[in-house]
C-alpha positions as CSV (number, residue, x, y, z in Angstrom):
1,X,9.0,-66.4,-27.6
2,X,5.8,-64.6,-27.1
3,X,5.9,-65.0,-23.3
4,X,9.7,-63.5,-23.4
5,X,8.4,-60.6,-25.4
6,X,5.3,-59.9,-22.7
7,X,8.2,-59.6,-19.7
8,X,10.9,-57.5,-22.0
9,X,7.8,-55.1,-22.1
10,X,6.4,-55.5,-18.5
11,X,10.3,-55.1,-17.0
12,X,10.5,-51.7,-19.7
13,X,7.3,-50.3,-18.6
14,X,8.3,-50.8,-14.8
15,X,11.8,-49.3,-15.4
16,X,10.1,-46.3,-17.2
17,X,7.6,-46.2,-14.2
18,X,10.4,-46.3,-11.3
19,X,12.3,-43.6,-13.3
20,X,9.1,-41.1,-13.6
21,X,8.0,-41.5,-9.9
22,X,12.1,-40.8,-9.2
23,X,11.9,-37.4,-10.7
24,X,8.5,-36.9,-9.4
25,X,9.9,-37.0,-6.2
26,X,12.8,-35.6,-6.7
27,X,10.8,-32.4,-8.4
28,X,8.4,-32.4,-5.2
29,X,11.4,-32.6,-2.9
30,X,13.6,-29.9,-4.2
31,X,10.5,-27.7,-3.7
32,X,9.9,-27.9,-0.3
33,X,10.8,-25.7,2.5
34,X,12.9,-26.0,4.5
35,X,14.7,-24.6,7.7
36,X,18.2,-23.9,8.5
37,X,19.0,-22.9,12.2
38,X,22.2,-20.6,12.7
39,X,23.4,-19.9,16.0
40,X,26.5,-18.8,17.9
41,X,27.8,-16.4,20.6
42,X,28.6,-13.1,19.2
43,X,30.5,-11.8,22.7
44,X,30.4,-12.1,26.0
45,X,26.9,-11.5,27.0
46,X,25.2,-12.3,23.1
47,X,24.1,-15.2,21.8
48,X,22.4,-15.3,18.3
49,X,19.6,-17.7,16.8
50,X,19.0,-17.2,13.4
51,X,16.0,-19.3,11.4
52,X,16.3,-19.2,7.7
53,X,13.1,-20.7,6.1
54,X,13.4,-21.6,2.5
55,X,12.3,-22.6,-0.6
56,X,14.2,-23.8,-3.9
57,X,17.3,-22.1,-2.6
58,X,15.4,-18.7,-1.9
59,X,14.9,-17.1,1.1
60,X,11.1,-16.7,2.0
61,X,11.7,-15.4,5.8
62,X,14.2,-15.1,8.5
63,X,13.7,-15.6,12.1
64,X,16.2,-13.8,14.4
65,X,16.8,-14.7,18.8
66,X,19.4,-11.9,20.0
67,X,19.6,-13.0,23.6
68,X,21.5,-10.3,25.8
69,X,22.5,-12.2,29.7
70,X,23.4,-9.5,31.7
71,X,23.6,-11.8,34.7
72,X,26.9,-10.5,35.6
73,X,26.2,-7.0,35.4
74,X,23.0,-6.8,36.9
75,X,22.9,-4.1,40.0
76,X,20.4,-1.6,42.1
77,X,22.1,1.0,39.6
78,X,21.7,-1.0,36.3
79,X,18.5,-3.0,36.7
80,X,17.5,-5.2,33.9
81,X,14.6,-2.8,33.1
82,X,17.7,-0.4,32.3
83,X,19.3,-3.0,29.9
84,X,16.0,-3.3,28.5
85,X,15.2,0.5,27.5
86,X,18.8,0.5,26.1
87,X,18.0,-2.1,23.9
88,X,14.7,-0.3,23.1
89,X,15.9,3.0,22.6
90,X,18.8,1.5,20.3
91,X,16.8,-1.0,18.1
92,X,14.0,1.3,16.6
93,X,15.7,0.3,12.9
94,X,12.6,-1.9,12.2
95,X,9.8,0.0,13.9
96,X,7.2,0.9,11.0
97,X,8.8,-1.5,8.3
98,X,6.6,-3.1,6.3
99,X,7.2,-7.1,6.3
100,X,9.4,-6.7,9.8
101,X,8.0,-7.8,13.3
102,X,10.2,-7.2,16.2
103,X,9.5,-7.3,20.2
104,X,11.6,-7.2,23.0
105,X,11.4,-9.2,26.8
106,X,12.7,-9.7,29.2
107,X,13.1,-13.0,30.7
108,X,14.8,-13.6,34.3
109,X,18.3,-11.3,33.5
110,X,17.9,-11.8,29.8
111,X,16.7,-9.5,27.3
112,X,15.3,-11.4,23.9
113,X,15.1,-9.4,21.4
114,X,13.3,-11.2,18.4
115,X,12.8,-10.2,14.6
116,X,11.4,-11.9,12.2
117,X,11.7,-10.7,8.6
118,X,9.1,-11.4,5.4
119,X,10.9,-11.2,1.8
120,X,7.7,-11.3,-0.1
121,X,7.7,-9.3,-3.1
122,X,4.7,-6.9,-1.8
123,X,7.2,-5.6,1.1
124,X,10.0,-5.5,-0.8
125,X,10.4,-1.9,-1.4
126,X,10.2,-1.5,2.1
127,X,12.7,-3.9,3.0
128,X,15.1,-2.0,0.2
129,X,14.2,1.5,1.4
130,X,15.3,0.5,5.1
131,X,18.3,-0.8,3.9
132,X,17.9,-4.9,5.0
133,X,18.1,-5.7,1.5
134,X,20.6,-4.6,-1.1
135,X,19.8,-3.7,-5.0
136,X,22.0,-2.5,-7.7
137,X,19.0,-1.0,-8.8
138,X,15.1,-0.7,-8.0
139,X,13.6,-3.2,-5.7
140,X,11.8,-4.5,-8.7
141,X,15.1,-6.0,-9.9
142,X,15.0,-8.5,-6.6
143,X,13.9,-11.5,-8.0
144,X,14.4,-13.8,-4.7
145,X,16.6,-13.9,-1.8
146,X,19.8,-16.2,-2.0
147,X,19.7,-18.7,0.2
148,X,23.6,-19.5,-0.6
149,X,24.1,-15.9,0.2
150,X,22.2,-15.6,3.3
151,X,24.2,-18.5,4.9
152,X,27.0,-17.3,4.3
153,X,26.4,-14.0,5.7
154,X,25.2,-16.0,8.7
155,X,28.6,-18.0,8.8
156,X,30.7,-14.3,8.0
157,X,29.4,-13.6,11.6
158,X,30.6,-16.2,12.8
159,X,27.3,-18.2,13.2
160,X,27.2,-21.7,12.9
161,X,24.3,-22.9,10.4
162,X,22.9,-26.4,10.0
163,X,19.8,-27.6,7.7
164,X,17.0,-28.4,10.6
């Protein structure tokens, strides 16, 4: 009877052992980041690569590929170098934004243009005042990003988004 008693205990103990190293996990799990990769043609000559980087369903940073191929429309008239300073000339948006990195290149007839975006609270206002975020109030009232929202921006655009 004792010995029945000893394994009733050892077999609870276990149980309650395997249930708290399942919600450990699942705890630790949930709180990682994570990367979801968005891409799709926009038109003719654009493609878009869009890196969402995440954690517990907020958006920490995004990671944006606009790749122009002007193969087909490459001439002595309209060199790449002009496609290039159109591109520059047009995409001064983020120049000077705190929390916003963006460069341009050129790579055989492609132009990359990259940007890669920072939503930590200390650039916040900036990101607000420039307009890539949107408040209903102060930029104090952004708690986080959504990632749910993001996404489905991403997929409005007619991106294609899967978890990396």
């Amino acid at each position: 009877m004792e010995n029945k008693k000893k394994k009733i205990k050892v077999l609870i103990i276990g149980i309650i052992f395997i249930v708290l190293i399942g919600g450990i996990v699942f705890y630790l799990t949930s709180h990682l980041t994570k990367t979801t990769i968005c891409k799709g043609n926009l038109d003719m000559i654009t493609t878009e690569k869009v890196e969402v980087i995440s954690s517990d369903e907020k958006v920490k940073e995004t990671k944006t590929q606009v790749t122009y191929d002007y193969s087909d429309y490459i001439s002595d008239t309209y060199p790449i170098s002009y496609y290039k300073d159109y591109i520059k000339n047009s995409n001064n948006f983020y120049k000077g934004v705190n929390g916003v990195k963006a460069s341009l290149k050129v790579k055989g007839n492609k132009v990359i243009y990259t940007v890669d975006i920072q939503y930590d609270n200390e650039y916040m206002k900036d990101l607000v005042d420039a307009g890539l975020v949107r408040t209903n109030g102060s930029y104090k009232d952004i708690e986080y990003i959504s990632l749910k929202d993001t996404l489905k921006n991403q997929k409005n655009a007619g991106l294609t988004c899967k978890e990396k």
